[in-house]
C-alpha positions as CSV (number, residue, x, y, z in Angstrom):
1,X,0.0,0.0,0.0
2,X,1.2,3.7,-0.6
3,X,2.5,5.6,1.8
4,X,-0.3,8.5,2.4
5,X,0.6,12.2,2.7
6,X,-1.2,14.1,4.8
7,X,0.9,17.1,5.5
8,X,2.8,19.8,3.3
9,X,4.9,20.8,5.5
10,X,8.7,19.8,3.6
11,X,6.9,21.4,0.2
12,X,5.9,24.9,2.4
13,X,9.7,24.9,4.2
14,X,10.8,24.5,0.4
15,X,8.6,27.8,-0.7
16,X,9.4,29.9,2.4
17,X,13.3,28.9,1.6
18,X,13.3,27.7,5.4
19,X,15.1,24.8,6.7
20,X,14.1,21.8,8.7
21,X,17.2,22.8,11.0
22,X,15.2,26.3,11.5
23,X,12.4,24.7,12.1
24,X,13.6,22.5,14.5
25,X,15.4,25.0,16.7
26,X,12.5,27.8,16.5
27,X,10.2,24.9,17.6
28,X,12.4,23.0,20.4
29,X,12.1,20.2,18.6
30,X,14.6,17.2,17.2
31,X,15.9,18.0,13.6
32,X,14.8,14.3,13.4
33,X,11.3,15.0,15.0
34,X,10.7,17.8,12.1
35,X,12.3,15.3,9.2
36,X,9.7,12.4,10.5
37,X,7.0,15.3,10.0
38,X,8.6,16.3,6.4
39,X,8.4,13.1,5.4
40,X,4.9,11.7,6.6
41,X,6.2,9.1,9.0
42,X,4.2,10.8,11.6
43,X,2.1,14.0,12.5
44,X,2.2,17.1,14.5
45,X,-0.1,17.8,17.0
46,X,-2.7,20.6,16.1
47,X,-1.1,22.6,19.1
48,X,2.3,22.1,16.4
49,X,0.6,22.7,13.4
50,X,-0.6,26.5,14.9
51,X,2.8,26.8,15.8
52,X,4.4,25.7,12.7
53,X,1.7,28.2,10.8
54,X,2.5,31.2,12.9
55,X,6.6,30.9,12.1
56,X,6.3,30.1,8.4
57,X,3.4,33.1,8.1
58,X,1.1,30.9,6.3
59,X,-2.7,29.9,7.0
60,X,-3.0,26.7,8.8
61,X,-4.6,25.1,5.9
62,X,-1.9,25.5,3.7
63,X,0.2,22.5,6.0
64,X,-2.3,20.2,5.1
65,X,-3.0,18.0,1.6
66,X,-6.7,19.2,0.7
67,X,-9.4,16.4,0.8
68,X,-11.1,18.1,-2.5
């Protein structure tokens, strides 16, 4: 079965020209913790996805693959 992606968040770093390292430090987080994310192994918490919205200035929609 294929691997499902639910988040954008690697393709939104990649527009706002920030890196998962930023990421990870502006967040507290592991650099692995934020590649997992990047790569759809697991998710963010909502709490992370607000968070995660806030620093890359982007609606919180925009972090997630549309369902239409």
């Amino acid at each position: 079965m294929d691997k499902i992606n639910y988040n954008r968040i690697k393709a939104v770093l990649a527009e706002k020209n920030v890196s998962s390292k930023e990421l990870a430090k502006h967040l507290e987080k592991t650099e692995s913790t934020v590649s997992r994310w990047c790569t759809n192994d697991v998710q963010p918490s909502i709490e992370i996805f607000y968070q995660l919205s806030k620093f890359l200035d982007v609606d919180i929609r925009e972090l997630l693959v549309s369902t239409k």
